[in-house]
KOLTORLO-238977 format. One record per residue (C-alpha): residue in three letters; x, y, z. Coordinates in nm, 2 decimals. Example, Ala and Ser with C-alpha at 12.3 -4.5 7.8 and 13.67 -1.06 7.14 Angstrom:
@code Ala; xx 1.23; yy -0.45; zz 0.78;
@code Ser; xx 1.37; yy -0.11; zz 0.71;
This chain:
@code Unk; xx 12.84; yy 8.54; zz 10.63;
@code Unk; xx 12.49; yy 8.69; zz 10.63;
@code Unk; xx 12.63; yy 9.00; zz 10.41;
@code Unk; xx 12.72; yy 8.78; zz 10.17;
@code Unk; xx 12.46; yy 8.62; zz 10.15;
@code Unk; xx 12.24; yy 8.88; zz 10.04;
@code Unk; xx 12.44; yy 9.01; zz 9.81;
@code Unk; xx 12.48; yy 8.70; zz 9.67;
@code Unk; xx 12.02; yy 8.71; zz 9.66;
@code Unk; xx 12.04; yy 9.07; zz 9.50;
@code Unk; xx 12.27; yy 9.00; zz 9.27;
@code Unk; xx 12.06; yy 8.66; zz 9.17;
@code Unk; xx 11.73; yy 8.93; zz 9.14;
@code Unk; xx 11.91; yy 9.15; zz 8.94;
@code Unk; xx 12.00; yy 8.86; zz 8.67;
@code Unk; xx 11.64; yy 8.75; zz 8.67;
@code Unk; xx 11.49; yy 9.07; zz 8.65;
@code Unk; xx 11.72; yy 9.16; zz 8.32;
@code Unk; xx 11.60; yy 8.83; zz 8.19;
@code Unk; xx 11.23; yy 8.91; zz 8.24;
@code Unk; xx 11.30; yy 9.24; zz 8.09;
@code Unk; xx 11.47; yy 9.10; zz 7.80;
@code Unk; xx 11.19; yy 8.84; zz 7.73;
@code Unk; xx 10.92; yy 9.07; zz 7.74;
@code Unk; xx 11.15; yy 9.34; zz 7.49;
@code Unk; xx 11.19; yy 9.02; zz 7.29;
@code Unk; xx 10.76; yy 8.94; zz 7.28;
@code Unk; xx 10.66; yy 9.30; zz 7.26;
@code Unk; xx 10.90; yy 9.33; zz 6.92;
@code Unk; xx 10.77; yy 9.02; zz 6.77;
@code Unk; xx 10.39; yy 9.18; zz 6.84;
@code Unk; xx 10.52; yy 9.49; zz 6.64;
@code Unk; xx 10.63; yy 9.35; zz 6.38;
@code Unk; xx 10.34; yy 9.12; zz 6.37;
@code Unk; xx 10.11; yy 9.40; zz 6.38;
@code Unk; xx 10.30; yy 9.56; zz 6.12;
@code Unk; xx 10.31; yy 9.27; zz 5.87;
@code Unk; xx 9.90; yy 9.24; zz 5.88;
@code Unk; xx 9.87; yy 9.63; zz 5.83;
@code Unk; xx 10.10; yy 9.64; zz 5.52;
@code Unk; xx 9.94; yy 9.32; zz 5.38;
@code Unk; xx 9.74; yy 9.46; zz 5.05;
@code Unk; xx 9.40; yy 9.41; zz 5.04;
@code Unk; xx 9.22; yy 9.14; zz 4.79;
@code Unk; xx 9.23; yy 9.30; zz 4.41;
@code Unk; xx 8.86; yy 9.32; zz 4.28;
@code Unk; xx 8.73; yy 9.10; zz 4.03;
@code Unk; xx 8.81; yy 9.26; zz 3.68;
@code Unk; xx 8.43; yy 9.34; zz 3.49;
@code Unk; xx 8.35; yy 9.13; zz 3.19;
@code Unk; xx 8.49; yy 9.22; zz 2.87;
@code Unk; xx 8.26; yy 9.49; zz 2.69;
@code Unk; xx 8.06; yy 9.25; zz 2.40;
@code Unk; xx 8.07; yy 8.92; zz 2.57;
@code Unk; xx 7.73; yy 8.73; zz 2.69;
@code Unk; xx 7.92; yy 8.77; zz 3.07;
@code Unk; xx 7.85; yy 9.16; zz 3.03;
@code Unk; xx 7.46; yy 9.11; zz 2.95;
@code Unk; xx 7.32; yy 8.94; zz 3.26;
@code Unk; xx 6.99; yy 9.07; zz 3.21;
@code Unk; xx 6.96; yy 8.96; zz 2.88;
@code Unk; xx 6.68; yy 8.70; zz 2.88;
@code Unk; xx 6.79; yy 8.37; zz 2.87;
@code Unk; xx 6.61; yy 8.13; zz 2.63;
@code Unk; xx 6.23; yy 8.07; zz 2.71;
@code Unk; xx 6.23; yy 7.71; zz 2.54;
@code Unk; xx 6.55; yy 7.48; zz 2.51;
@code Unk; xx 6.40; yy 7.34; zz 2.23;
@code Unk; xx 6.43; yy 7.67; zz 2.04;
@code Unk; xx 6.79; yy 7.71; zz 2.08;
@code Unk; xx 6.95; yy 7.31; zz 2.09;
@code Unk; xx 6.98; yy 7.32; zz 1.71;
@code Unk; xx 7.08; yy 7.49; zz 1.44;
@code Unk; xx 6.71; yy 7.38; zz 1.23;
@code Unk; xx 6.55; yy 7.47; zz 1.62;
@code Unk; xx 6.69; yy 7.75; zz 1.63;
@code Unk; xx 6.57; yy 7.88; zz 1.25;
@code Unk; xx 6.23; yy 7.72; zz 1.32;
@code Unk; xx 6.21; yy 7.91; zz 1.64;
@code Unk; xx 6.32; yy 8.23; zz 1.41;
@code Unk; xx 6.07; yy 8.21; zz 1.19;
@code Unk; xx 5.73; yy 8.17; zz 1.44;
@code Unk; xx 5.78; yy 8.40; zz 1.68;
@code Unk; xx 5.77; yy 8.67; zz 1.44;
@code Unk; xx 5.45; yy 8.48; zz 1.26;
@code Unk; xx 5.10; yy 8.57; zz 1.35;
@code Unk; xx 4.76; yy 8.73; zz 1.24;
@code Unk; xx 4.74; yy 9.10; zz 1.31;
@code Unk; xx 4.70; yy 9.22; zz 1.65;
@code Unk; xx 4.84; yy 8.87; zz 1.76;
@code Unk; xx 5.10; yy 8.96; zz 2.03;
@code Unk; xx 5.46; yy 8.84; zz 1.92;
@code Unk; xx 5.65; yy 8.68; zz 2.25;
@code Unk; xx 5.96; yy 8.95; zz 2.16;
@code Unk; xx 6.14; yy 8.82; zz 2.48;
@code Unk; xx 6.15; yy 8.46; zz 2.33;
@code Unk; xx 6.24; yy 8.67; zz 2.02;
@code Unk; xx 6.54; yy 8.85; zz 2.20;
@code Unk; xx 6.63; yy 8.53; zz 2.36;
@code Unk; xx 6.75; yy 8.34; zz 2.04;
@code Unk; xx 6.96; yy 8.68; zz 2.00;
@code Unk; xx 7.32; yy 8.71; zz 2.14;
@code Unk; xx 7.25; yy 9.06; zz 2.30;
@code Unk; xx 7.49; yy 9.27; zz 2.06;
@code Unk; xx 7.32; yy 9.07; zz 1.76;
@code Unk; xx 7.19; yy 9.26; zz 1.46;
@code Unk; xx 6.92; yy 9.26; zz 1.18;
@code Unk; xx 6.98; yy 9.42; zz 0.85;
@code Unk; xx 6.79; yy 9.49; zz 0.54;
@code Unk; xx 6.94; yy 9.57; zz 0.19;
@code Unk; xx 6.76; yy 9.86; zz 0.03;
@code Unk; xx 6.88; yy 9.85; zz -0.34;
@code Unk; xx 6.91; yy 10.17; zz -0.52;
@code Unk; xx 6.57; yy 10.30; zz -0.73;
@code Unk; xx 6.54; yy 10.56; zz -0.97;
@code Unk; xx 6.28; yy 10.81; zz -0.98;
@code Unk; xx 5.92; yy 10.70; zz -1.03;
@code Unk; xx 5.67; yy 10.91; zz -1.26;
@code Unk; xx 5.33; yy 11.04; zz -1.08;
@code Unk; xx 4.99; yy 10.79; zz -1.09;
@code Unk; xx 4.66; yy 10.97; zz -0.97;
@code Unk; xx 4.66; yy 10.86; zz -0.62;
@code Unk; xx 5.05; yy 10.91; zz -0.51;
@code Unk; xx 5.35; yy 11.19; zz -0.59;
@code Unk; xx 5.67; yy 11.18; zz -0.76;
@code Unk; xx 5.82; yy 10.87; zz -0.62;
@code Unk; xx 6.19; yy 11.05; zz -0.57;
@code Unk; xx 6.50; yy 10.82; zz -0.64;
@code Unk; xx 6.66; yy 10.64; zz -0.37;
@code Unk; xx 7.01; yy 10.50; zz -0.35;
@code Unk; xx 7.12; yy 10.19; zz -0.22;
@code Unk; xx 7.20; yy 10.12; zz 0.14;
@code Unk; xx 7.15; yy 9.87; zz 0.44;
@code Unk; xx 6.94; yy 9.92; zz 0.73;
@code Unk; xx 7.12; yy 9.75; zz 1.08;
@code Unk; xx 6.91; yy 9.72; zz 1.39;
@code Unk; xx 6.97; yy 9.56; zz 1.72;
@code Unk; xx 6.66; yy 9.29; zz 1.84;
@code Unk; xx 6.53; yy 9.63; zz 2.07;
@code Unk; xx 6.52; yy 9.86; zz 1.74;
@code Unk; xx 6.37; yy 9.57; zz 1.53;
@code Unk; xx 6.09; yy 9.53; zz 1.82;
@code Unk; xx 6.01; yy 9.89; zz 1.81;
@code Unk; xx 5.98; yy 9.91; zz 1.45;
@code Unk; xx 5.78; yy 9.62; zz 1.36;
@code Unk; xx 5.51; yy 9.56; zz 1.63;
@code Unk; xx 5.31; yy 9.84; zz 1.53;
@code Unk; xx 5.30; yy 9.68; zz 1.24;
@code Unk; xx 5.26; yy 9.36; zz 1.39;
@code Unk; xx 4.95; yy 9.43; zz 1.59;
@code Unk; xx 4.80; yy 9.60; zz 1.27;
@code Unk; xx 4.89; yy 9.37; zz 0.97;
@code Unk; xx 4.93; yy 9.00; zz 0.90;
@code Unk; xx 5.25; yy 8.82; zz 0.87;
@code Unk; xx 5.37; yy 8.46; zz 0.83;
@code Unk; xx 5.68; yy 8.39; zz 0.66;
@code Unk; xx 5.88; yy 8.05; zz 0.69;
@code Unk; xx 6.19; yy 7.90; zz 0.48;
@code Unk; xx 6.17; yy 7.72; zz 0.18;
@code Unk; xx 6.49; yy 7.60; zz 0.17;
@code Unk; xx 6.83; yy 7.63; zz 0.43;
@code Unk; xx 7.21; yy 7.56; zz 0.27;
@code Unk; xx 7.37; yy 7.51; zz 0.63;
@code Unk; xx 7.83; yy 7.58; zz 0.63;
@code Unk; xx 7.95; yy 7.49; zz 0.94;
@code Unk; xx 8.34; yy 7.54; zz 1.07;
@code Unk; xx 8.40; yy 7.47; zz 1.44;
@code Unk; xx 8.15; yy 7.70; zz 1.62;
@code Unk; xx 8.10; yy 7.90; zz 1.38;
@code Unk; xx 7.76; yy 7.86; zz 1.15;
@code Unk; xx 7.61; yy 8.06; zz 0.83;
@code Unk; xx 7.30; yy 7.93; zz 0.73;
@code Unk; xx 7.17; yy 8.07; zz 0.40;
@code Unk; xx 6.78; yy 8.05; zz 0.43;
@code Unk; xx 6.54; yy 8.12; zz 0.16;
@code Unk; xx 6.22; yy 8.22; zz 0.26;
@code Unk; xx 5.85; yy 8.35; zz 0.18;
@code Unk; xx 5.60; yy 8.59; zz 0.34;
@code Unk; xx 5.27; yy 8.60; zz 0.33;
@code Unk; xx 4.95; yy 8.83; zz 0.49;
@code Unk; xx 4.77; yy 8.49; zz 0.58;
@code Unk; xx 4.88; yy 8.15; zz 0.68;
@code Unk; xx 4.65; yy 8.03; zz 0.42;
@code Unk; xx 4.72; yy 8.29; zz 0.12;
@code Unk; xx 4.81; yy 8.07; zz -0.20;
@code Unk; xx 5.10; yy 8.26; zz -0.34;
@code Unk; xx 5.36; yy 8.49; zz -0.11;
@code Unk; xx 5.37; yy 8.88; zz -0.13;
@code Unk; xx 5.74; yy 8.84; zz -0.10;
@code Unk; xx 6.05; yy 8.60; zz -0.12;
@code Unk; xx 6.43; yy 8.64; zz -0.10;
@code Unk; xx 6.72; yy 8.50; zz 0.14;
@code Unk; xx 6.83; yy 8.54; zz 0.54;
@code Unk; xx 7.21; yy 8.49; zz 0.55;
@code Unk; xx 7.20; yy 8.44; zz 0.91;
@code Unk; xx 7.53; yy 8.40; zz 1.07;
@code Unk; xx 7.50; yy 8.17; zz 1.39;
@code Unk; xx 7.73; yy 8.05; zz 1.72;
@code Unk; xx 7.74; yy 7.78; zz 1.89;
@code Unk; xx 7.84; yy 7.90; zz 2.30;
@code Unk; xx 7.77; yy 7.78; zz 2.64;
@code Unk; xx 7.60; yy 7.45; zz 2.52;
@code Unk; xx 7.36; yy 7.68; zz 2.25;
@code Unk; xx 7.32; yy 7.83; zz 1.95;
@code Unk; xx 7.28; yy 8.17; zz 1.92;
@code Unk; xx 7.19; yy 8.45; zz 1.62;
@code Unk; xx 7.49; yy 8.69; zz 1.56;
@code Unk; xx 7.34; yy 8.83; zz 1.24;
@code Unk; xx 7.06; yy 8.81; zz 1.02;
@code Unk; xx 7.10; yy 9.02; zz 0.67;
@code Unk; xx 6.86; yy 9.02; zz 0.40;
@code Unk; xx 6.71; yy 9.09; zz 0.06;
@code Unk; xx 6.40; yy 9.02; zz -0.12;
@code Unk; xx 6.27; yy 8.92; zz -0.52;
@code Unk; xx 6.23; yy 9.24; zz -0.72;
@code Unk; xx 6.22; yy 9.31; zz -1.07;
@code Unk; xx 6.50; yy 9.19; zz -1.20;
@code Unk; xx 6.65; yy 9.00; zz -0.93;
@code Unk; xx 6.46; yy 8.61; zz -0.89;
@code Unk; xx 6.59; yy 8.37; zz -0.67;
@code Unk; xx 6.78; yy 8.11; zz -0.89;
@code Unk; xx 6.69; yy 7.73; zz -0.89;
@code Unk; xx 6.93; yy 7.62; zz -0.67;
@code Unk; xx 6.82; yy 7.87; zz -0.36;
@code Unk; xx 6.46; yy 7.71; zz -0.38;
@code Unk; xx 6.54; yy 7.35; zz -0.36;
């Protein structure tokens, strides 16, 4: 009776102890393959950079100083025009000027072709020059003209603006005269900005400026004055 009894206890151990054993194989797999899971999981991709020529991959570019200069389009060519206005040696606020920019903008000059000068008593042989067009980013324009700047007088405004609009998209053709001093009676100079303007991120920006002036035989016709 006692004999089988304990064999009876043993073999009662023996079922329990393959249990335990199976339950902890069964927890220990699950943990592996846990484990495993987490270190095949791949990691976070990074954020992709801005796309080369948008306003995302400029953010130091200076943002504008005044709203006011940049909320309309007739702001925005009124802002043009006085920063770059002032009495010689006046310093011009160029980061206001770079702000009405978008930071690949441009400036360009037309340079029309010119033959061959003769000699006068104070200066040589003016040689011939053929046409081109000068382009300069806001940074090259800076470093051209504020020597200038500091050692001459300049004040030019429009005269007239012929405003096309489509969507966000704006060309304002602006006709305009510069002068030495504010007070001067007749300009040194005339001609036309086309100035090529977009309207982004609740502003308007400058994409382009390109211009010409008056010269002999080119005037500004009526309509570009009134």
């Amino acid at each position: 009776m006692g004999r089988d009894n304990l064999t009876v206890r043993e073999q009662g151990a023996n079922v329990m102890n393959r249990s335990c054993y199976l339950t902890c194989g069964v927890l220990l797999a699950c943990l592996a393959l846990n484990a495993g899971a987490q270190q095949s999981a791949p990691a976070a991709a990074p954020a992709p950079p801005p796309l080369v020529g948008t306003l995302a991959a400029h953010p130091d570019w200076p943002a504008a100083k005044n709203p006011s200069d940049v909320d309309t389009v007739d702001h925005l060519i009124a802002s043009l025009y006085d920063v770059i206005s002032g009495p010689a040696g006046k310093p011009r606020d160029w980061d206001r000027f770079r702000s009405l920019f978008l930071p690949d903008g441009r400036l360009g000059v037309v340079r029309p072709e010119s033959p061959a000068s003769p000699a006068s008593p104070a200066a040589k042989d003016a040689p011939a020059r053929k046409g081109d067009a000068i382009f300069l980013t806001p940074d090259m324009y800076v470093q051209r003209d504020d020597p200038y700047f500091k050692a001459h007088g300049f004040f030019e405004r429009s005269i007239a603006n012929r405003v096309e609009e489509f969507g966000n998209l704006i060309e304002v053709w602006s006709t305009y005269e510069s002068r030495h001093e504010e007070k001067d009676s007749q300009p040194f100079t005339r001609g036309v900005n086309s100035i090529q303007i977009v309207h982004a991120q609740g502003r308007f920006w400058v994409a382009s400026i390109l211009w010409d002036d008056e010269r002999p035989g080119l005037t500004l016709p009526e309509k570009y004055v009134k």
